[in-house]
C-alpha positions in Angstrom: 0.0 0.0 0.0 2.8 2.0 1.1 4.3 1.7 -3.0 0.7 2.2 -4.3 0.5 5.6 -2.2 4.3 6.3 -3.7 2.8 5.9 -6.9 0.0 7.3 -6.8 1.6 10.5 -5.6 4.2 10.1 -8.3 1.2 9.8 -11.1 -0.3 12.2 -9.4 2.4 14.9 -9.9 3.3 14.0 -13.4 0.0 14.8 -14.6 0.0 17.7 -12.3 3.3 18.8 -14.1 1.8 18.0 -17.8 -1.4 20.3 -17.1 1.3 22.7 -16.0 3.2 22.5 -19.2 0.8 23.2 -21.2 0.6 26.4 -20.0 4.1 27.4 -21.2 3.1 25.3 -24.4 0.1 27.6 -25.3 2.2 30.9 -24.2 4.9 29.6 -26.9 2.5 28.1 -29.7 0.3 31.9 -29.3 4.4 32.9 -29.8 5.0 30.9 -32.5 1.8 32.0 -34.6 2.6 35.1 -33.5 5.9 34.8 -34.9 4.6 33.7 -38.1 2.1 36.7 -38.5 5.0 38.7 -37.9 6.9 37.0 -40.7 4.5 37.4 -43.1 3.3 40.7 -42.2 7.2 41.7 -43.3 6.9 39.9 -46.5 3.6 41.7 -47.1 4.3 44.7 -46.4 7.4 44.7 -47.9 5.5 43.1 -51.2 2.8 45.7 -50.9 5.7 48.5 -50.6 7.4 47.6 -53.8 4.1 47.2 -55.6 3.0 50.5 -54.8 6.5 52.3 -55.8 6.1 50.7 -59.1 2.6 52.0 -59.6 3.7 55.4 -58.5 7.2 55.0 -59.9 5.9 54.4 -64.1 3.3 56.9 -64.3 4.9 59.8 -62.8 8.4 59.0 -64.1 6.8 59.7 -67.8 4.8 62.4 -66.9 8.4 63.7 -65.5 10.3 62.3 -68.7 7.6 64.3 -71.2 8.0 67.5 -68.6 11.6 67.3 -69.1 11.1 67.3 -73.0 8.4 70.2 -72.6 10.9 72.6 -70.5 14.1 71.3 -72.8 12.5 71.8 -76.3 14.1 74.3 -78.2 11.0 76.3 -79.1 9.8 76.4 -75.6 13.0 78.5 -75.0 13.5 80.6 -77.7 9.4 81.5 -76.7 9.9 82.4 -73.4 13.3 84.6 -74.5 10.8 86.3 -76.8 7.3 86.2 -75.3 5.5 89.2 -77.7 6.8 87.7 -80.8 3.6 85.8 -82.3 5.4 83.5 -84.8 7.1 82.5 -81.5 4.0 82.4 -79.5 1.9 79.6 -82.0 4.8 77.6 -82.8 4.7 77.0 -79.1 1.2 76.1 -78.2 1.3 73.8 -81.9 3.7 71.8 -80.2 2.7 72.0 -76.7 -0.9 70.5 -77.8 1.2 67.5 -78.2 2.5 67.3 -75.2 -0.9 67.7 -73.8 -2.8 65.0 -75.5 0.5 62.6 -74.3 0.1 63.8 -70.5 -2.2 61.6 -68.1 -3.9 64.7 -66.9 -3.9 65.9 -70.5 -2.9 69.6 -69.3 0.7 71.6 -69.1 1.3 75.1 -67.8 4.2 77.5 -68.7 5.1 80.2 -66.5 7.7 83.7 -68.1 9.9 84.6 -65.8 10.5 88.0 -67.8 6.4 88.7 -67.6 5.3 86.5 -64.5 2.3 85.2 -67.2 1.0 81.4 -66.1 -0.3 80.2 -69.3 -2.0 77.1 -68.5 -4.4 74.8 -71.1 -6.3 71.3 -70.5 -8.5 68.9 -71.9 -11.6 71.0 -70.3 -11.3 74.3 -72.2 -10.7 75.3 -75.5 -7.1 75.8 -76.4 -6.0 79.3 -75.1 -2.8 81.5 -75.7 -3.5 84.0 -73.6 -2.2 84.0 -70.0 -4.5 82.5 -66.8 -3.3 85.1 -64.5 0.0 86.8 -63.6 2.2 85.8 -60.6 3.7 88.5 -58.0 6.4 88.0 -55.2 3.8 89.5 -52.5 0.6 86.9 -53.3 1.6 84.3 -50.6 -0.5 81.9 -53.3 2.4 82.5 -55.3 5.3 82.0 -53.0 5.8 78.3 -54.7 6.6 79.4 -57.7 9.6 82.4 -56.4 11.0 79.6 -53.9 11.0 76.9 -56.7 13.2 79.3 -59.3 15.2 80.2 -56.0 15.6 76.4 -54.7 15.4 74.0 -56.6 18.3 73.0 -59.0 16.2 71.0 -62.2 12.7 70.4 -60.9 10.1 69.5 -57.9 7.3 67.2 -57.8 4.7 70.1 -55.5 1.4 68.8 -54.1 -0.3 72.4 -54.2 -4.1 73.9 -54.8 -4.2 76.9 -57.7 -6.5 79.1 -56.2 -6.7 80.7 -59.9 -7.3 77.2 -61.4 -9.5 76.3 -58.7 -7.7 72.6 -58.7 -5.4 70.8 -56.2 -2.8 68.6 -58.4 0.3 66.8 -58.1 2.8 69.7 -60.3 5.9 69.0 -62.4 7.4 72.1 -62.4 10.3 71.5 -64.7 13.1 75.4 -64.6 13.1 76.4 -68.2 16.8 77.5 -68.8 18.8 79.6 -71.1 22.4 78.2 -70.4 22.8 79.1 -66.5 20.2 81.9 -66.5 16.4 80.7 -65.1 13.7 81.9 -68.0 10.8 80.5 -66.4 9.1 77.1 -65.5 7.3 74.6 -67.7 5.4 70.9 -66.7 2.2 69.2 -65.8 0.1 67.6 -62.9 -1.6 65.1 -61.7 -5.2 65.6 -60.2 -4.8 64.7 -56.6 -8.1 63.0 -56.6 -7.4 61.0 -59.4 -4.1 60.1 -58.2 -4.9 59.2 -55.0 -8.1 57.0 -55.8 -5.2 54.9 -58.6 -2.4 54.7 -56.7 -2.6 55.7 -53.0 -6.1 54.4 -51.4 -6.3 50.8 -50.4 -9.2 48.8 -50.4 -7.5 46.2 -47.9 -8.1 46.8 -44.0 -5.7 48.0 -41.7 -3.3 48.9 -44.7 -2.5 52.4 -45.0 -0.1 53.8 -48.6 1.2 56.8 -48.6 4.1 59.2 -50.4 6.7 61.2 -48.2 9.1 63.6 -49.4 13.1 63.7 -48.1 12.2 65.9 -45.0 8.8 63.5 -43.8 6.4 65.7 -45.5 2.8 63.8 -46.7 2.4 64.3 -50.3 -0.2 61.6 -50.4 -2.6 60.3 -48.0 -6.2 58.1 -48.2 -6.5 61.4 -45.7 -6.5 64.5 -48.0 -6.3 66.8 -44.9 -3.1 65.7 -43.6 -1.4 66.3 -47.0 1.3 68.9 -46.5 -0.2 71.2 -49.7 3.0 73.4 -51.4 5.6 72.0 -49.0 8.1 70.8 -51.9 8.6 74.7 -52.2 8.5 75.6 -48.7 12.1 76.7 -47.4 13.2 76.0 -43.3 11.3 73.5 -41.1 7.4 72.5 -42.0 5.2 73.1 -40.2 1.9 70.4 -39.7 1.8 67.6 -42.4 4.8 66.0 -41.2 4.0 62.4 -40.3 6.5 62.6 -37.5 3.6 64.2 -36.0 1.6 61.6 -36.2 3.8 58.8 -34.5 3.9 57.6 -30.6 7.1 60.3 -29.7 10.6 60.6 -30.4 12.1 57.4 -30.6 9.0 56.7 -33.0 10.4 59.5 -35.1 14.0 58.4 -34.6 12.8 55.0 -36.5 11.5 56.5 -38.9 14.4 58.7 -39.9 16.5 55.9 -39.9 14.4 54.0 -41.8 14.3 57.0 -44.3 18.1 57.3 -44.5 18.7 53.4 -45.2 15.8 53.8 -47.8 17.4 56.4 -49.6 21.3 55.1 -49.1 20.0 51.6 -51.3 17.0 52.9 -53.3 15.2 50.5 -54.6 15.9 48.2 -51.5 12.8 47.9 -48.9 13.4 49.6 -45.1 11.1 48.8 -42.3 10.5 49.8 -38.9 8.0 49.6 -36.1 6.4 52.7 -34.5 2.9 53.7 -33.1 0.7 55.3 -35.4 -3.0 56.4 -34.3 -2.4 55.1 -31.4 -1.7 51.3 -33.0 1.7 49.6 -33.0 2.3 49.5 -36.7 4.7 48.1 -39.4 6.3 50.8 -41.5 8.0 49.8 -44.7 9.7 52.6 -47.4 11.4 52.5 -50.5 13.0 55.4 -51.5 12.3 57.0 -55.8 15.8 58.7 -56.0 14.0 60.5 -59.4 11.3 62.0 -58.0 12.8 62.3 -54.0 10.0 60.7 -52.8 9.7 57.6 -49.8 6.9 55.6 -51.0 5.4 54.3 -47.7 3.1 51.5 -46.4 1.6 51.3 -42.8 0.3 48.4 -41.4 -1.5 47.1 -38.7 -1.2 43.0 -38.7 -3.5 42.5 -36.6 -6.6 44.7 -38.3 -4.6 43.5 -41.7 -5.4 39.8 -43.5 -1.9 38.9 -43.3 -2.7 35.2 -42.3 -6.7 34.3 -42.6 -8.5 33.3 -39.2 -11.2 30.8 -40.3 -8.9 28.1 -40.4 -6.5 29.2 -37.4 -8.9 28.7 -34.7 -9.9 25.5 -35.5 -5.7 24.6 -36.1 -5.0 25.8 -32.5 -7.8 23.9 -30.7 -6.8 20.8 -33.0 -3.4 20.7 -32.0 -4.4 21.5 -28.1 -6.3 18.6 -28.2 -4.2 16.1 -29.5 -1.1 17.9 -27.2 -3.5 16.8 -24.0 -4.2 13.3 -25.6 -0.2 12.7 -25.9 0.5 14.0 -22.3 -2.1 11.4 -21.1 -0.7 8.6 -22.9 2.6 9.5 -21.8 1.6 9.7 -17.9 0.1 6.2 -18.4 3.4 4.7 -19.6 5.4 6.5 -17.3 3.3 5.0 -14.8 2.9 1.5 -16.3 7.1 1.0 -17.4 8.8 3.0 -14.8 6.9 4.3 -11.9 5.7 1.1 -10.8 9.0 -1.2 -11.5 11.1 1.7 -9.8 8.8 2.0 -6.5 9.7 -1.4 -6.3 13.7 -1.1 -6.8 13.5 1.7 -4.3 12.4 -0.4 -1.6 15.1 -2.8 -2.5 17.8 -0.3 -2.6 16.4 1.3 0.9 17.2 -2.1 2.4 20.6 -2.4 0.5 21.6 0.7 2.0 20.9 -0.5 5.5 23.3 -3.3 5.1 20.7 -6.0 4.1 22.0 -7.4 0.7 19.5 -10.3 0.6 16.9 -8.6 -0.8 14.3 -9.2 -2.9 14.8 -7.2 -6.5 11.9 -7.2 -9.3 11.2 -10.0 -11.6 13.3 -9.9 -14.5 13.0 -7.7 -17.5 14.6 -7.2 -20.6 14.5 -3.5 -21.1 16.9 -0.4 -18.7 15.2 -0.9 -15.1 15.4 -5.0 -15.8 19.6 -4.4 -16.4 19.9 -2.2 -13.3 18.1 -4.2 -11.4 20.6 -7.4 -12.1 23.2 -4.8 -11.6 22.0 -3.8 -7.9 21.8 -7.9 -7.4 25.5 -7.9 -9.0 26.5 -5.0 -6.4 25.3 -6.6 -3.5 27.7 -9.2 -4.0 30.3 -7.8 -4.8 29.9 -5.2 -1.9 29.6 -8.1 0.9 32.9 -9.9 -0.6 34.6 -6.7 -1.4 34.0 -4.8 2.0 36.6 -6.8 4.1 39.2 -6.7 1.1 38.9 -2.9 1.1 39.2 -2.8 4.7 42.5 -4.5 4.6 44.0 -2.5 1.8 43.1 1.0 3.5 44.5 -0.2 6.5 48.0 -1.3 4.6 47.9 1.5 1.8 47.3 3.9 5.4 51.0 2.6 6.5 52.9 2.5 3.5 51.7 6.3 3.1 52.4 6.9 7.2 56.0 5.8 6.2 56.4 7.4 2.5 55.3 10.4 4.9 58.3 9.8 7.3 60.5 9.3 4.6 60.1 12.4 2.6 59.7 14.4 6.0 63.7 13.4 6.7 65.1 13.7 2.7 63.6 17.4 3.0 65.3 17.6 6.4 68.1 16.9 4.8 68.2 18.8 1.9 67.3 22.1 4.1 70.1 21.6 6.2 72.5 21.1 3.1 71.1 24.6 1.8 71.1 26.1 4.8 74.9 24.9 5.0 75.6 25.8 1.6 74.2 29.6 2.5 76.4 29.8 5.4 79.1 28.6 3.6 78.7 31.3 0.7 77.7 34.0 2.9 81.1 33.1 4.5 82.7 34.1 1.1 81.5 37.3 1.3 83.7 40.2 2.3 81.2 41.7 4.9 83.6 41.5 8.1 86.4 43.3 5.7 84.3 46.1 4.7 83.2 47.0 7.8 86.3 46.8 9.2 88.1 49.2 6.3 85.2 51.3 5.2 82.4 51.1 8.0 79.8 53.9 7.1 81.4 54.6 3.8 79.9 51.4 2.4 75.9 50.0 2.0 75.5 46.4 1.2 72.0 45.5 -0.6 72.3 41.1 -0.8 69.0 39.6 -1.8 69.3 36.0 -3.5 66.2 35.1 -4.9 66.2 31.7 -2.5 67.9 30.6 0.0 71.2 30.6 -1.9 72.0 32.3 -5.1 74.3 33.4 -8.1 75.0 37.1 -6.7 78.2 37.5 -4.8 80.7 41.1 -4.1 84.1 41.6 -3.9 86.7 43.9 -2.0 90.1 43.4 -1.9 92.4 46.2 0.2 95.9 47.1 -0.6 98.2 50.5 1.0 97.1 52.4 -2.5 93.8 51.7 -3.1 90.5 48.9 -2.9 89.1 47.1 -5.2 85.2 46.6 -5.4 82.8 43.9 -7.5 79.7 42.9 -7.8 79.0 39.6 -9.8 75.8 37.8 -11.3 76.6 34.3 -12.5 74.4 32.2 -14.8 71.2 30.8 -12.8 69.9 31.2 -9.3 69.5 28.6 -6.3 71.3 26.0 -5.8 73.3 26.1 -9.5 74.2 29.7 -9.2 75.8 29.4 -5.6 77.6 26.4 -7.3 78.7 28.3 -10.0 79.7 31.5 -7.5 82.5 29.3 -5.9 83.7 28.9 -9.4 83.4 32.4 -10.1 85.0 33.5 -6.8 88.3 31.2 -7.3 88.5 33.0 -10.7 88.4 36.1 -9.7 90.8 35.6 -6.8 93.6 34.2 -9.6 93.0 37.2 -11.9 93.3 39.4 -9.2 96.7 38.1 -8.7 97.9 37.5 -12.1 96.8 41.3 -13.4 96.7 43.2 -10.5 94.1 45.2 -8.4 94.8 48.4 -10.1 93.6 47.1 -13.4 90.0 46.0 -13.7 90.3 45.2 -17.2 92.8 43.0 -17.1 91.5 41.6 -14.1 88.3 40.8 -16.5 90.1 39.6 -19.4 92.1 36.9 -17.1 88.5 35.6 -15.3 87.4 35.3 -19.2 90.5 33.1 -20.1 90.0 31.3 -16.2 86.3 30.1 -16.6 87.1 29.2 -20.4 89.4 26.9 -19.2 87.8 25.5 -16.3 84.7 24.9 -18.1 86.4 23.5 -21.6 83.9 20.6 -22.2 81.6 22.4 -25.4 79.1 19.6 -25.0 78.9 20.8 -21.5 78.6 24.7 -21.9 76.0 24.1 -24.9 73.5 22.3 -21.7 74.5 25.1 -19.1 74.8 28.9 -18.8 78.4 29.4 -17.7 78.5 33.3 -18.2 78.5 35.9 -15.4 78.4 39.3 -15.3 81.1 41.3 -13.4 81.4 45.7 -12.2 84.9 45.9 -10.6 85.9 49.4 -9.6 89.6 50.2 -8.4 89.6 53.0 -5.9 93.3 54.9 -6.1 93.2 56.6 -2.5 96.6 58.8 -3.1 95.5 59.9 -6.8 92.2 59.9 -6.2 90.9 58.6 -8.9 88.3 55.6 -9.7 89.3 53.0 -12.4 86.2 51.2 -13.6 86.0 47.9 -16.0 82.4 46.3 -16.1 81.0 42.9 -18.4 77.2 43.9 -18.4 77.5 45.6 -15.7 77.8 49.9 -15.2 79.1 51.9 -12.9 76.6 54.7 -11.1 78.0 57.5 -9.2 75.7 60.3 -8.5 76.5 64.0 -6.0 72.6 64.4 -5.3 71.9 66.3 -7.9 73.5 64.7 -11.4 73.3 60.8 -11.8 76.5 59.6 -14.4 77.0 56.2 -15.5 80.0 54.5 -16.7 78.7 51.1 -19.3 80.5 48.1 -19.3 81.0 45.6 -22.1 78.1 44.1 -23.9 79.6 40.6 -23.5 79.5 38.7 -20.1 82.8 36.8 -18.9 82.5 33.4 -20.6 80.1 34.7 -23.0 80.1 32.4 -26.5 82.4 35.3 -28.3 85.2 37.2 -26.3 84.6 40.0 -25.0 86.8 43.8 -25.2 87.2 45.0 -21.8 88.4 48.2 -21.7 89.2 50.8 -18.2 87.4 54.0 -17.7 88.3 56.7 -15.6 87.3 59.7 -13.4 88.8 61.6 -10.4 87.4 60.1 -7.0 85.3 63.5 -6.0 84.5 64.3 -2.2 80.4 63.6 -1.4 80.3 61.2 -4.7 78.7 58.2 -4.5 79.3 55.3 -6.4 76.8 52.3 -7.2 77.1 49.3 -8.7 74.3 46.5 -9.3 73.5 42.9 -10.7 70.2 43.0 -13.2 68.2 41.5 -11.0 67.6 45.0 -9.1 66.4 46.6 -12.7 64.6 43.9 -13.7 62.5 43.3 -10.5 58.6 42.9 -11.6 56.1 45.5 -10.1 54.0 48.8 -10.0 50.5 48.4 -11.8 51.5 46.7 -14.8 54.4 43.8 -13.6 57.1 46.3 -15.7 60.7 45.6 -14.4 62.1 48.3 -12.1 64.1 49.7 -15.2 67.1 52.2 -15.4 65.3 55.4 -15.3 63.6 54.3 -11.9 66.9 53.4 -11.0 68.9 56.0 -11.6 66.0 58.9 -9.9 66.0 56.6 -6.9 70.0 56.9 -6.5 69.8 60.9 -7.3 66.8 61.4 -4.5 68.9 59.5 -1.4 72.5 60.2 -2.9 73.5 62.5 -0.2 72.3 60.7 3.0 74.2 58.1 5.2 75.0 54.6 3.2 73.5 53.4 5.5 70.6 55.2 5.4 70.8 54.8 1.6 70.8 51.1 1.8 67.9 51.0 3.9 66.0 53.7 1.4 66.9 51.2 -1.6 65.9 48.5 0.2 62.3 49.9 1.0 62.1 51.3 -2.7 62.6 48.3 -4.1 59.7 46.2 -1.5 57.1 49.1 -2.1 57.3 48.8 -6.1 57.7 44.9 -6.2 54.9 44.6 -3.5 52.6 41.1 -4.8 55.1 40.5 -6.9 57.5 37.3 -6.5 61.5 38.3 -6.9 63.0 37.4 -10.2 66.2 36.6 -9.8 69.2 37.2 -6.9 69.9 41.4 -6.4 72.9 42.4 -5.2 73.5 45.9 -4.5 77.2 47.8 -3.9 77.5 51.1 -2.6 80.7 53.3 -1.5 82.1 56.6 -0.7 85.2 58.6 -0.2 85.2 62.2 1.6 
């Protein structure tokens, strides 16, 4: 009974979830036909769109061409240049009746601009040469025609009413020209009524056409009133008409100037965009006439429009709801029939495995997934019972090998620590620290930083009655290696010393070079290790004052606090794959001069912001700001310099640091 509840529940809440997700499957099917409306209303309107330009585009482009023709002919010009002359004047209107008959409106007008006469003839009146009425600069009816000669560079397509003619037309006015000088206007027009009842007004709900100039000016509407009448020849900002006017606010009219600019960049091309117009989120779509300047438009509103027919989708949706709710029923019975059931069953069996009872009861056989795990659960019991007391005694051995791999490795690190910690006393030992306070005692400033315990980075001073000798040196590698290769170093520095003297660096530097070459003559062996180090000796002559310095990568600083100078060494280290020149350089041993001498490591310690090495420039203001305090002081100042720019950073490599002065 206690399964049967399990179940129950279990059935319970699967059909509990299914009712459940059918709520997210109706939000997303409603999404999905949504989707689809939207998709079609795009190829609609966008079909619609092109369909209209075309319309629009053929009848007006040949009323334009045969304008053209009217304002270019030959006789129209040589009229206008000579209005009085009668010859002139019937040759004209002979050949203008031709034009008329070929216009759709089956009218033209000519305007002088040396008399201001509109001569104007149609198919409703006889055929007329005299003039309809005269145009002057202070009728504002006639302010059309004066901003047209003054604006417009060839011709302008004007929606405008002729209070003379009593008419409101769509007007070609075409400038008449004699070479660069204006002679008057010539063209025709469309009846607005006519045109809009062709081309603009649609018969199909929630579809709205219409015809915008470059600015967003109506020049066609189903609407007559919200035409903008006479705006093609209007001059600054318009003022109502504007169908930016009749959109939901800014960003509405931001779309659609967009919209209009990637109209007009690919005419031809389609541009859409969704705004709210009369109050209704609508689907604008433009395609830009670059020969007339005009934005043929469609709005539409997909859901008043018959984008996708309803009869059919009702009954579709309901269908498909239907049969959804019959497939989550048939699912909830298998699920209860091949799974819920068998694993209520395996649950109980698997509750009593896990309470150590592993003769248990598992269901009947089956050849499908809950059939192989439950062999497997039988296999696992099995193997748990025989494998628990192996297990046991494994962990318990495995626990004290690893106890005594423990104890092992605890005393080979013992040992090695005490070997390194020997090997730094023994080269600390080496270094000359007991000498140099003994000889120099404030007049020196030690900065000794190996990068671990031990490293490559060792100084020199050797005393005699006319002078001292000082060194730094930076052998190849750090740790362990480098303090190896420092006791080589060190033994050849003492022999060169001796063979060329402490009052030649140079030479001194040239003998270490022929010393390690020798020393380290296996080429198989050099090729596999860095042998090279880098060596500053300077020889301090105390009865001719004066400082001797030789240097293999390494320069010699000396700074009075307010000028830093630097002495370069070679470019080749001692034992470098070509010989190095080593060469002395001089300069007199000054009272309150400092001298400094350092191992890269100090210039190429990571820090600051961006993990940049300390650098020479760093260097060299650090030495100029502290050169006139206490060595000892200045040590201590280097040495807090250096922490406060390397701060997260880890230390590169060994930095050694040398320091002296002579009052």
């Amino acid at each position: 009974m206690a399964a049967l509840g399990l179940r129950g529940k279990s059935l319970l809440a699967l059909l509990l979830a299914c009712l459940i997700a059918l709520i997210p499957a109706a939000l997303i099917g409603w999404q999905v036909v949504d989707s689809i409306r939207n998709h079609f209303g795009q190829a609609f309107v966008r079909n619609t769109t092109l369909l209209k330009r075309e319309q629009i585009f053929a009848p007006l482009s040949r009323e334009l061409a045969l304008s053209l023709r009217l304002a270019d002919s030959e006789v129209t010009r040589q009229w206008l240049l000579d209005e009085d002359n009668p010859a002139k004047r019937a040759l004209f209107f002979r050949e203008a009746e031709g034009y008329r008959r070929d216009f759709r409106d089956h009218s033209y007008f000519v305007i002088s601009e040396g008399s201001r006469q509109y001569y104007f003839n149609d198919a409703k009146t006889a055929l007329s040469q005299q003039a309809r009425y005269q145009l002057r600069a202070d009728k504002a009816d006639d302010s059309w025609y004066f901003n047209t000669l003054r604006d417009t560079g060839h011709f302008n397509i004007n929606v405008n009413y002729d209070s003379q003619l009593k008419v409101t037309k769509a007007w070609i006015n075409v400038i008449v020209r004699d070479g660069a000088r204006k002679i008057g206007l010539a063209g025709s027009g469309l009846d607005l009524s006519t045109f809009l009842e062709q081309f603009i007004v649609s018969r199909e709900a929630g579809v709205t056409p219409m015809i915008l100039d470059r600015k967003g000016a109506i020049q066609a509407h189903p609407d007559k009133t919200l035409i903008a009448l006479n705006s093609a020849t209007q001059r600054g900002e318009l003022g109502s008409g504007q169908l930016q006017q009749l959109l939901g606010g800014a960003q509405d009219a931001s779309a659609l100037q967009r919209a209009m600019q990637d109209a007009e960049a690919q005419p031809g091309s389609v541009a859409s965009t969704w705004v709210q117009l009369d109050g209704r989120r609508q689907l604008l779509a433009l395609s830009f006439i670059p020969e007339l300047g005009w934005h043929v438009l469609t709005a539409v509103d997909l859901h008043a429009a018959r984008v996708m027919e309803g009869p059919w989708l009702t009954p579709l949706l309901v269908a498909l709801a239907v049969l959804l709710l019959a497939l989550l029923l048939g699912f909830a019975y298998a699920v209860d029939k091949l799974v819920l059931r068998p694993i209520s069953h395996l649950q109980k069996s698997a509750q009593a495995m896990a309470q150590g009872q592993y003769e248990v009861a598992l269901p009947e056989g089956r050849d499908d997934e809950i059939g192989q795990l439950s062999a497997a659960f039988g296999v696992m019991a099995h193997k748990v019972r025989s494998h628990t007391s192996e297990l046991e005694d494994r962990v318990r051995e495995r626990t004290q090998a690893l106890e005594q791999a423990n104890r092992d490795m605890a005393a080979a690190h013992k040992k090695i620590d005490d070997s390194i910690d020997y090997a730094s006393l023994i080269q600390r030992a080496m270094l000359p620290d007991r000498h140099l306070v003994r000889a120099l005692g404030e007049k020196h400033a030690v900065l000794w930083r190996p990068r671990d315990v031990v490293g490559g980075d060792f100084y020199v001073y050797r005393a005699a009655d006319q002078g001292c000798l000082f060194g730094v040196v930076d052998c190849a590698g750090h740790g362990v290696p480098g303090a190896l290769m420092t006791m080589l170093a060190h033994a050849a520095i003492d022999q060169a010393i001796a063979d060329a003297g402490m009052a030649d660096p140079a030479g001194i530097l040239r003998r270490c070079d022929q010393i390690i070459r020798s020393m380290l003559h296996d080429e198989s062996g050099r090729q596999a290790l860095a042998s090279n180090m880098d060596v500053g000796l300077a020889y301090v002559d105390l009865h001719g004052r004066t400082v001797t310095f030789a240097g293999a990568k390494i320069a010699l600083y000396y700074s009075d606090g307010e000028q830093v100078a630097e002495l370069a060494g070679a470019r080749r280290a001692i034992g470098d794959k070509r010989i190095g020149q080593y060469h002395n350089a001089q300069l007199p041993l000054q009272a309150g001069q400092t001298f400094y001498m350092s191992t890269d490591g100090f210039l190429d310690q990571a820090g600051g912001e961006m993990g940049f090495g300390f650098g020479s420039s760093r260097f060299a203001d650090m030495i100029r700001t502290h050169a006139r305090l206490p060595l000892r002081e200045q040590g201590e100042a280097f040495s807090s310099t250096l922490a406060q720019y390397q701060g997260e950073h880890a230390q590169r490599d060994d930095i050694t640091m040398l320091c002296f002065r002579f009052d």
